[in-house]
C-alpha distance (Angstrom), angle and dihedral (degrees) to the residues before:
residue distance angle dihedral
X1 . . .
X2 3.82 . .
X3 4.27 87.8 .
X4 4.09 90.3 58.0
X5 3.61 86.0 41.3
X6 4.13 96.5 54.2
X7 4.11 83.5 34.1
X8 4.02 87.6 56.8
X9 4.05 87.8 46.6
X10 3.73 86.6 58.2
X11 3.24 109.6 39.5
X12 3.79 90.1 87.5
X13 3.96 86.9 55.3
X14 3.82 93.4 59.4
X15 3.80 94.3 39.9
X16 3.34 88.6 60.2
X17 3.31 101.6 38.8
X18 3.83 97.1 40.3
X19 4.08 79.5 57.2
X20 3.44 92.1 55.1
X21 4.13 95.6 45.6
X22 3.83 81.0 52.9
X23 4.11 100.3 50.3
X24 3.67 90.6 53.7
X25 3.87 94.4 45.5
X26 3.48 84.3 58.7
X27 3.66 101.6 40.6
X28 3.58 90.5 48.5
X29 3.77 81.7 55.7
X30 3.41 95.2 55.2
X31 3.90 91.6 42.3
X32 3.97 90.6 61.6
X33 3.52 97.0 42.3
X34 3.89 93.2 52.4
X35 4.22 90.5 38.2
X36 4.68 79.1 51.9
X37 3.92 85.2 50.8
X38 3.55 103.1 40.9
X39 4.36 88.6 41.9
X40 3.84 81.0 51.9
X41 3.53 94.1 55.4
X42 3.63 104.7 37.5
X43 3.77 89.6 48.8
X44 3.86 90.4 54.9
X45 3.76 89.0 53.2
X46 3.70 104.3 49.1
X47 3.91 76.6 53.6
X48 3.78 87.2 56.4
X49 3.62 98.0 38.3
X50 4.14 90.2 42.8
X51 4.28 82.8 126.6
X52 3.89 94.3 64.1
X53 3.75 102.3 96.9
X54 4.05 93.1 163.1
X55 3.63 152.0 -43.8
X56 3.72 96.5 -53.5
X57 3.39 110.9 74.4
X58 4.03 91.9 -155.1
X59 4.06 89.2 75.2
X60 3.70 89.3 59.5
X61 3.63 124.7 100.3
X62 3.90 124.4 -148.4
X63 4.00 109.3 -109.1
X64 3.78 112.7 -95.3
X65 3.85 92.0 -117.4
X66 3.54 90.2 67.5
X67 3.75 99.7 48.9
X68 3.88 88.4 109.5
X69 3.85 97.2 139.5
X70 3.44 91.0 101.3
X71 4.12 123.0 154.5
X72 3.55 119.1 -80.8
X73 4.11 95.8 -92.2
X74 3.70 92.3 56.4
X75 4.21 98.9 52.1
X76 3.74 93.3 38.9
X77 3.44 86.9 54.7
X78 3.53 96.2 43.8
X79 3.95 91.5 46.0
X80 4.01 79.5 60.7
X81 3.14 96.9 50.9
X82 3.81 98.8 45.3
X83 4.00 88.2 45.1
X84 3.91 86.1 56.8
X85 3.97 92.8 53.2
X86 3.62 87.2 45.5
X87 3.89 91.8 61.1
X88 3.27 96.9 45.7
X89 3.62 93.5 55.3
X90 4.18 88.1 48.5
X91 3.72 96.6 54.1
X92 3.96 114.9 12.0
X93 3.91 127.2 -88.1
X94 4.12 85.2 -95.6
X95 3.79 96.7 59.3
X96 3.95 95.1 34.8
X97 3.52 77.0 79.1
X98 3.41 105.9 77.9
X99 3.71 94.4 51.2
X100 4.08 127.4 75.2
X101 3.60 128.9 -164.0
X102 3.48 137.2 -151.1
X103 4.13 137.7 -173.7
X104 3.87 111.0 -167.0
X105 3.53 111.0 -122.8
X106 3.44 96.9 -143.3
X107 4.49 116.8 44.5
X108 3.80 102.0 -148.3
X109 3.88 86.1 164.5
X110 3.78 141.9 35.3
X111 3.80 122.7 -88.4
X112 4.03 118.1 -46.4
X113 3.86 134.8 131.2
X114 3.68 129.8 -148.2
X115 3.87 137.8 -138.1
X116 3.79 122.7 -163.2
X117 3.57 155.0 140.5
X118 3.72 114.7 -83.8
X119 3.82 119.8 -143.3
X120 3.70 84.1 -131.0
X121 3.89 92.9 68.5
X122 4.32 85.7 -104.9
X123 3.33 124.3 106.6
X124 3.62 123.4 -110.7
X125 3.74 130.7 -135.7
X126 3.90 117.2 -171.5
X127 3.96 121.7 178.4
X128 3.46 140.3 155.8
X129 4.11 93.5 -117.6
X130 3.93 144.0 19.3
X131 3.99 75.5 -98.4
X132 4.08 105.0 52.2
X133 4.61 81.6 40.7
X134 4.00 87.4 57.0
X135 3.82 88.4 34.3
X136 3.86 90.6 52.6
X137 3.93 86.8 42.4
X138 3.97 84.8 56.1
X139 3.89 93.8 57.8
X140 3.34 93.9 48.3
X141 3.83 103.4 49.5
X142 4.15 84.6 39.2
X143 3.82 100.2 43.0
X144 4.08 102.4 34.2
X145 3.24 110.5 15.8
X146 4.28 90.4 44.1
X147 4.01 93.7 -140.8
X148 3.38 128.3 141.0
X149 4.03 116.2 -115.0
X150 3.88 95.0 -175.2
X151 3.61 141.9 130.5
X152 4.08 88.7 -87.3
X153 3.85 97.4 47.6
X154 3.92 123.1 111.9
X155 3.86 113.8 -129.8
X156 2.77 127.4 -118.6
X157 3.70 90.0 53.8
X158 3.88 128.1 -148.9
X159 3.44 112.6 -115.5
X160 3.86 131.7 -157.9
X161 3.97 113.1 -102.1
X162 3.06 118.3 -106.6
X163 3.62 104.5 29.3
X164 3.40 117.4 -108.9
X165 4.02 117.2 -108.1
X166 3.68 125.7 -118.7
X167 3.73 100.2 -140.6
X168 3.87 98.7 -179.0
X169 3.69 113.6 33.2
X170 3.93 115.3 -115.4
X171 3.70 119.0 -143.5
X172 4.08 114.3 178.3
X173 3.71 111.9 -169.3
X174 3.97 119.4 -155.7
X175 4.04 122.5 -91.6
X176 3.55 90.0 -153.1
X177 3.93 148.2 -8.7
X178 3.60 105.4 -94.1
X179 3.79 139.1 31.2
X180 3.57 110.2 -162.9
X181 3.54 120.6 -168.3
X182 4.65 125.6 175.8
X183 3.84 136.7 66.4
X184 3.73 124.7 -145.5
X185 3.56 79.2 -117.3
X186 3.34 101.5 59.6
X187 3.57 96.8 58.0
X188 4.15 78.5 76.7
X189 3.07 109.5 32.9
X190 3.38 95.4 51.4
X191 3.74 121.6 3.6
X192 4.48 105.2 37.7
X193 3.86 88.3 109.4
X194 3.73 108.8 29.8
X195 3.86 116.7 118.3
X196 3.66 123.6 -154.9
X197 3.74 101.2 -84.9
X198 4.29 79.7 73.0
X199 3.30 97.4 39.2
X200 3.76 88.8 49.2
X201 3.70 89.4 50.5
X202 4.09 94.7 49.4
X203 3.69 92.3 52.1
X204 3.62 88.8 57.3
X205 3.75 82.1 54.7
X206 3.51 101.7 43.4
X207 4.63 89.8 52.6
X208 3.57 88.5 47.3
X209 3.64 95.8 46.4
X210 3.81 89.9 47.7
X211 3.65 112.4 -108.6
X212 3.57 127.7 139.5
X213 4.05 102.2 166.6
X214 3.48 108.3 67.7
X215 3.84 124.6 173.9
X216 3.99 102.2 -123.5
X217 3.86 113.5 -173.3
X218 3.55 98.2 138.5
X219 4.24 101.6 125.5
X220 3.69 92.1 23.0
X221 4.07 87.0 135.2
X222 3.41 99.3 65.8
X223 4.12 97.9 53.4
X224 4.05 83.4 46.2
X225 3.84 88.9 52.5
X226 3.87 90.8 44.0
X227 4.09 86.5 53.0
X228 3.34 102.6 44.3
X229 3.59 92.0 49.6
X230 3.71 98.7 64.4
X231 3.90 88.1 47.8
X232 4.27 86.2 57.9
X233 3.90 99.1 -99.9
X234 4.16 108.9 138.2
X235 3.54 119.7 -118.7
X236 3.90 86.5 -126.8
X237 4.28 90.6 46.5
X238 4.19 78.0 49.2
X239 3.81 87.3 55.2
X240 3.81 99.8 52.4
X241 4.02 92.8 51.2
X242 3.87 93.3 56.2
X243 3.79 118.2 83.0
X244 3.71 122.0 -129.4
X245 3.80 119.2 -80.9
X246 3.79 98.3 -85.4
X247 4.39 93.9 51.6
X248 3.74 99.6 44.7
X249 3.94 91.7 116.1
X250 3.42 89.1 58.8
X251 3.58 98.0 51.8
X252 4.06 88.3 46.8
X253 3.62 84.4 56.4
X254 3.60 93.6 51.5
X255 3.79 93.0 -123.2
X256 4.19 100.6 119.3
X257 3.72 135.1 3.3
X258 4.16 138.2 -156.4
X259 4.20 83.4 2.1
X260 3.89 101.4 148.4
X261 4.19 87.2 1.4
X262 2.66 159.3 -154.3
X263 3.59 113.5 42.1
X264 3.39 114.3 -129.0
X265 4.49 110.4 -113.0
X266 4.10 80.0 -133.6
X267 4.05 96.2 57.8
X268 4.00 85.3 48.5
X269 3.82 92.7 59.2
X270 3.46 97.3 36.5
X271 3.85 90.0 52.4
X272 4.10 98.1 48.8
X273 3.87 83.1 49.0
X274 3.64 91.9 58.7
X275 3.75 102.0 37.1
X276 4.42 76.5 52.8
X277 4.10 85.2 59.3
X278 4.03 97.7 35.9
X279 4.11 94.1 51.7
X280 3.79 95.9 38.1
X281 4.21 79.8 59.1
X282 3.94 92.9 42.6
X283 3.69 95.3 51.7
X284 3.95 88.9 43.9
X285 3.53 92.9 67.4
X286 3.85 101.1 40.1
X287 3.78 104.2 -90.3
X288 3.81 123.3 142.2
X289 3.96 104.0 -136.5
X290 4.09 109.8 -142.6
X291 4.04 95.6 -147.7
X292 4.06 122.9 -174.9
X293 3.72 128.8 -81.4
X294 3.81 128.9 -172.4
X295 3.54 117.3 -74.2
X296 3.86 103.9 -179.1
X297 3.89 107.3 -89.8
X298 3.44 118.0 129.8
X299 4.36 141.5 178.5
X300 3.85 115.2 -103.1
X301 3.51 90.6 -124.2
X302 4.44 87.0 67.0
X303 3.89 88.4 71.2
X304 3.91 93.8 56.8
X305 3.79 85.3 47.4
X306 3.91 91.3 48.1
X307 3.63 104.1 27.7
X308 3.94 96.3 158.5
X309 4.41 87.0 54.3
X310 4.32 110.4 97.8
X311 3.88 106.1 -129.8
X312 4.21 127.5 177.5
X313 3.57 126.0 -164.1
X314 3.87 130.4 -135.2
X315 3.33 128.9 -113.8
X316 3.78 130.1 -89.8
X317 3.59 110.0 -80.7
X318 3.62 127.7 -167.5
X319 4.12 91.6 0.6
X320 3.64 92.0 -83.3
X321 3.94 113.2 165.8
X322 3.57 113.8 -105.4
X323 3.68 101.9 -89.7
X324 2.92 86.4 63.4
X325 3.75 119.1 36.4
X326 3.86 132.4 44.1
X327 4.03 97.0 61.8
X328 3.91 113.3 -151.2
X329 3.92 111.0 -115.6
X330 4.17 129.1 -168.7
X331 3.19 106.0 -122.8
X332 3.77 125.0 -108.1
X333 4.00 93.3 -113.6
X334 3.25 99.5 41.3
X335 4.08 112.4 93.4
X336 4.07 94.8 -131.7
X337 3.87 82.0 75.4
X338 3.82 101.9 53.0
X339 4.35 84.2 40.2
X340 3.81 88.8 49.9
X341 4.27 99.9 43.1
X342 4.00 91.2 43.1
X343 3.59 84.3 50.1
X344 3.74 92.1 48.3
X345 3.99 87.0 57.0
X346 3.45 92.4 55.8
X347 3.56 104.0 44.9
X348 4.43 90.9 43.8
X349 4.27 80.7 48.9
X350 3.77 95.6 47.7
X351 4.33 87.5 47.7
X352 3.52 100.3 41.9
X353 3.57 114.9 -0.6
X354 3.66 125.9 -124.1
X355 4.03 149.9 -77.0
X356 3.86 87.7 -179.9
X357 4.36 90.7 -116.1
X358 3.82 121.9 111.3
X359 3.10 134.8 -179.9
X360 3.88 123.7 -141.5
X361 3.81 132.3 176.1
X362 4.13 119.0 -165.9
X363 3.67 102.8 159.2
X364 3.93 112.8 31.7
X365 3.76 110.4 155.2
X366 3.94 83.4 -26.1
X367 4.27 112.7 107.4
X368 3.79 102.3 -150.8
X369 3.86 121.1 -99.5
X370 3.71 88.2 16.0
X371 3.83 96.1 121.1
X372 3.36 94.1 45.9
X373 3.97 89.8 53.1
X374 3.64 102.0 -119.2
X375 3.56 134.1 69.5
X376 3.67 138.9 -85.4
X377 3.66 123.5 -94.4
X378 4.29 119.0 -127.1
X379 4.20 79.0 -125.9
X380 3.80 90.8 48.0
X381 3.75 93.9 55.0
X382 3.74 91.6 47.3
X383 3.87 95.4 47.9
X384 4.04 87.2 47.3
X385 4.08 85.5 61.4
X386 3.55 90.4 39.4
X387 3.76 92.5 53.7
X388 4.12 98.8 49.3
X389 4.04 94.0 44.5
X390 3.76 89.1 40.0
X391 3.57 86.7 54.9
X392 3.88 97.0 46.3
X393 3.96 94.0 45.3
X394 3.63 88.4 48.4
X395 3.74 95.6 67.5
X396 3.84 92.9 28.6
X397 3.87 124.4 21.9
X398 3.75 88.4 -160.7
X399 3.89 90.1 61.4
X400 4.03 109.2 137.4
X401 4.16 109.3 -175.3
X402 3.65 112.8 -137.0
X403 3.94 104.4 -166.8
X404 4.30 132.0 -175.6
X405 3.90 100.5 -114.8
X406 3.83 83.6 -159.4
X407 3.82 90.9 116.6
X408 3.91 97.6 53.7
X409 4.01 78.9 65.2
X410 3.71 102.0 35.8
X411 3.61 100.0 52.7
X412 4.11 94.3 24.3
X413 3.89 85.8 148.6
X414 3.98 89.0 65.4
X415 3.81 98.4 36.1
X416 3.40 115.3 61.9
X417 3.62 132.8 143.5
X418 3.74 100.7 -63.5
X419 3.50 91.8 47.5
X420 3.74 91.8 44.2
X421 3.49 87.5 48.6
X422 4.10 100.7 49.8
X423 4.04 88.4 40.0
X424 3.53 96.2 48.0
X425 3.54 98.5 42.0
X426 4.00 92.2 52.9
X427 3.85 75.5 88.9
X428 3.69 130.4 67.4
X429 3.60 116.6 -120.4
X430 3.82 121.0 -84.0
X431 2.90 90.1 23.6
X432 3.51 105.9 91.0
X433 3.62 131.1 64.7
X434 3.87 113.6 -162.4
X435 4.39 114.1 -162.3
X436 3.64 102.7 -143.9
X437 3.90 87.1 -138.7
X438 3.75 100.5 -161.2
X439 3.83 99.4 20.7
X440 4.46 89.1 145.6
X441 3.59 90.3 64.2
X442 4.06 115.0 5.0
X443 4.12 102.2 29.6
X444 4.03 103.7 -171.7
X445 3.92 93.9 -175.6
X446 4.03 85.6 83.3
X447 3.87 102.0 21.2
X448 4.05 104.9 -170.8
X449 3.56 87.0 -147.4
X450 4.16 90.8 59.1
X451 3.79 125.0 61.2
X452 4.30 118.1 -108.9
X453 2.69 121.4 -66.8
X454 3.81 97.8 37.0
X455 3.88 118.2 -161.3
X456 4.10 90.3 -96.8
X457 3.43 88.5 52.1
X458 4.38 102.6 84.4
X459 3.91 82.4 39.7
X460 3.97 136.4 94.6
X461 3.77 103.1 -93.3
X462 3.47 134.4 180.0
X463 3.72 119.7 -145.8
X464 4.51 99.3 -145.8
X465 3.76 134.2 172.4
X466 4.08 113.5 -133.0
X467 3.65 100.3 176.1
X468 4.14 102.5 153.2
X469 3.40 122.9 68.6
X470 3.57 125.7 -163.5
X471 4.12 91.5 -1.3
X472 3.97 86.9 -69.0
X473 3.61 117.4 159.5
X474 4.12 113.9 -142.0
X475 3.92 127.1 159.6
X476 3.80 88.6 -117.8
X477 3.81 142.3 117.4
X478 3.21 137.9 140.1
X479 4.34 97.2 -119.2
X480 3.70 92.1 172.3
X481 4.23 97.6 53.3
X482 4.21 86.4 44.2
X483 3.52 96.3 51.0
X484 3.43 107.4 44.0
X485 4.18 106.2 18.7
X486 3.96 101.0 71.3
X487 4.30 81.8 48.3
X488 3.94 91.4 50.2
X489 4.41 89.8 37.4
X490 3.72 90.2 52.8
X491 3.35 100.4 57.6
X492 3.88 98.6 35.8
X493 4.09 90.9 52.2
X494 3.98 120.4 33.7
X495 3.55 88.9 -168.0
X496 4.17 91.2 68.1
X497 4.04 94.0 102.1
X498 3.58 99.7 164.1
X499 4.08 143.1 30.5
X500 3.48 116.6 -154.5
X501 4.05 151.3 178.3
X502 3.90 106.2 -117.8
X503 4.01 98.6 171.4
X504 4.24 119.3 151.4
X505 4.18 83.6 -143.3
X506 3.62 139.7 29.9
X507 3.91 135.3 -157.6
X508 3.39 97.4 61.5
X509 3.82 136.1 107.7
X510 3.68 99.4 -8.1
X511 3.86 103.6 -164.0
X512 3.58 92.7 66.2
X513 4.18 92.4 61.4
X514 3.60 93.6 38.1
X515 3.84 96.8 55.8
X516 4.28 85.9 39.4
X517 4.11 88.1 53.8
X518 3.44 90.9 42.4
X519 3.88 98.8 53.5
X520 3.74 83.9 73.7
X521 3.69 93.2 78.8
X522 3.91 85.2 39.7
X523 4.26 122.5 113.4
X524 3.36 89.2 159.4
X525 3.80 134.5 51.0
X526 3.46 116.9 -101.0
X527 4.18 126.8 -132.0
X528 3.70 109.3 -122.4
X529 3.84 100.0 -153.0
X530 3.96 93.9 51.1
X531 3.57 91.5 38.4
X532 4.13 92.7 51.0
X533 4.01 89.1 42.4
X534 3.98 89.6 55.0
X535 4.05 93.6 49.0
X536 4.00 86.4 43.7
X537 3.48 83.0 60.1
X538 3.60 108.2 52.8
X539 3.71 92.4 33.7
X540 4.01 92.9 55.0
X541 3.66 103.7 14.5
């Protein structure tokens, strides 16, 4: 009796201690799995960060899989080679057969691509790039063969048997040097989820539609983690200022931050590894990725690290609450900016190499001086130019700023010509290449509100259709402006150098991109009623 009475008094005792014994084998668990994870991780990013030998960034050597400037030999060889693969995956290893390719080995004139009868039976495709080859490819399959090469079509496609002949050889020469193709918006819009398989597939479509100067942000996170990082900023405090996955171009335009956050560490890696796999297939077929540059957003926690540097914020856009609107920004004479964009340089050369283009946003949807109340001053506007292509040229002499013009139309009110004038000329000439965003319907190169010639016009400019807003779909376009404007532009301004495809969403309403990619191989304008009858045909039969 007086055991099960001292066993009753300590039963509590081993309840409670049993319970204990029990929490800590499980948090021990828990403790090993996380310490597996974490080992896992950390392991498979000193593998991706095997190039950082230090804190100076001038000991470090660029990662042998992105030593692509190679001699002339080497990339067109590699452009032929890339072109080849490309075909195959259009129309099947069987029918890439009766086709042969070739790249002259010596350019004696500007951009062009052939398509001809071969005395072989093939048919021959000649260009100047991987680009023009797949471009030529295009023509073929659209003009002869009568199959649709959209958005919507199934590769490998099925091909009429025989092939059709050429008869008369077609040679299309190149309006202008560079097709440009991407928003910053569409990388949300559109792309946030897509894997490589997609990306592999819209590559395909961006050669054979002719572009060669796409805007490649995708993995832009991880360089700004990598920067901020040597200037004190957590990788956790990095985290909390990015948006989710689907608002990222909003936070690289310094509109919103943390909305939908934080980004996961996981999504950052996986992104840098596939921006790694889509430029090493841009570059192999002669394209000229545009990748980011610093544009003057920053984390809170940078001005408790830097308490002496002068920052502003921008204004509330989109009536987000405050935590997450009005992003902090260095300001554009103060030396933290120049330190943080030439480190940006170095950290997005070190990841992923470099075409020497950026692109750089300071004033989307934001009027300058309008979150600090007041307004912006013509020296202010200059200096904030100064500052981002200072920055850029810094880490890379050969640095050539590719900016979104969309705010010259925007806020056209605000920027007028002696704002145009003081922001524009914050950057020396040539090197600046301004997108004339809405060119179809709003073209800013010859603002009727400014005199001739307006402060674009003396400057690169490319002439671009936006036409979706927002990712909305809408049986619309306006055929006529597309295929007869760039024509018209071109020879009115001789500093138009590019065309371009500027939509916020893709996937949508096909024939208006088609006839806008194919206007770079146009010197004449085209008619929009034969040219819509023709892709009727070979889209319905």
């Amino acid at each position: 009796k007086m055991q099960r009475k001292r066993l009753k008094g300590l039963s509590p005792v081993i309840l409670f201690t049993g319970t204990v014994l029990l929490l800590w084998i499980l948090g021990s668990l828990v403790f090993v799995m996380r310490s597996a994870e974490n080992t896992n991780f950390r392991a498979r990013e000193i593998a991706l960060d095997r190039y950082d030998d230090g804190p100076e960034f001038s000991t470090r050597a660029k990662p042998s899989n992105f030593n692509y400037e190679d001699n002339e030999s080497d990339s067109q060889a590699r452009q032929l080679q890339a072109a080849r693969e490309l075909l195959v995956r259009v129309v099947g290893q069987q029918a890439s057969g009766y086709f042969d390719m070739e790249l002259p080995k010596v350019l004696k004139s500007g951009e062009h691509f052939e398509v001809q009868d071969s005395p072989n039976g093939r048919i021959l495709l000649r260009g100047t790039s991987g680009v023009a080859l797949a471009s030529a490819l295009n023509w073929y399959l659209r003009y002869f063969c009568m199959v649709d090469t959209s958005w919507y079509s199934n590769f490998p496609l099925k091909l009429p048997s025989p092939l059709p002949i050429v008869g008369t050889a077609v040679r299309r020469d190149s309006l202008v040097q560079w097709s440009y193709y991407e928003n910053v918006c569409t990388f949300s819009y559109t792309q946030a989820w897509w894997d490589w398989n997609r990306w592999e597939r819209e590559i395909d479509w961006m050669a054979m539609s002719g572009i060669n100067l796409p805007l490649s942000l995708t993995g832009q996170e991880f360089v700004m983690q990598r920067v901020f990082d040597r200037f004190g900023v957590s990788r956790e405090e990095m985290q909390a200022y990015f948006t989710g996955p689907g608002f990222l171009a909003w936070n690289r335009m310094i509109n919103i931050k943390g909305w939908a956050g934080p980004l996961p560490q996981d999504f950052i890696i996986g992104q840098m590894e596939l921006q790694r796999k889509i430029l090493a297939r841009e570059r192999s077929l002669g394209m000229t990725p545009v990748l980011p540059a610093f544009s003057g957003g920053v984390p809170e926690a940078i001005a408790k690290l830097h308490p002496s540097a002068r920052f502003h914020r921008h204004g509330n856009w989109g009536g987000f609450e405050p935590s997450y609107c009005c992003v902090l920004t260095v300001s554009p004479e103060d030396p933290l900016f120049r330190a943080l964009g030439k480190a940006f340089i170095e950290e997005v050369t070190a990841a992923y190499g470099t075409d020497h283009v950026y692109s750089a946003d300071t004033f989307n949807e934001n009027r300058p001086g309008a979150g600090a109340g007041g307004a912006a001053t013509l020296q202010y506007l200059r200096a904030s130019a100064a500052a981002v292509y200072g920055a850029m040229s810094a880490a890379d002499p050969d640095a050539v700023w590719l900016m979104q013009g969309w705010l010259f139309m925007n806020d056209a009110r605000f920027w007028q010509a002696a704002e145009l004038d003081a922001y524009l000329g914050g950057v020396p000439l040539g090197r600046m290449i301004i997108l004339d965003l809405f060119t179809d319907v709003f073209p800013v190169w010859k603002r009727r509100d400014l005199a001739r010639p307006t402060p674009i016009e003396g400057r690169p400019w490319i002439w671009n259709m936006l036409h979706s807003f927002g990712g909305n779909t809408g049986m619309y376009g306006r055929m006529q402006v597309v295929g007869r404007d760039p024509v018209l532009a071109r020879a009115e301004s001789p500093d138009m150098v590019g065309i371009g495809i500027t939509t916020e969403g893709i996937e949508q309403n096909p024939i208006m991109y088609e006839l806008m990619a194919e206007m770079r191989w146009a010197r004449e304008a085209a008619d929009p009623v034969a040219w819509a009858r023709q892709w009727a045909a070979r889209r319905l039969g």
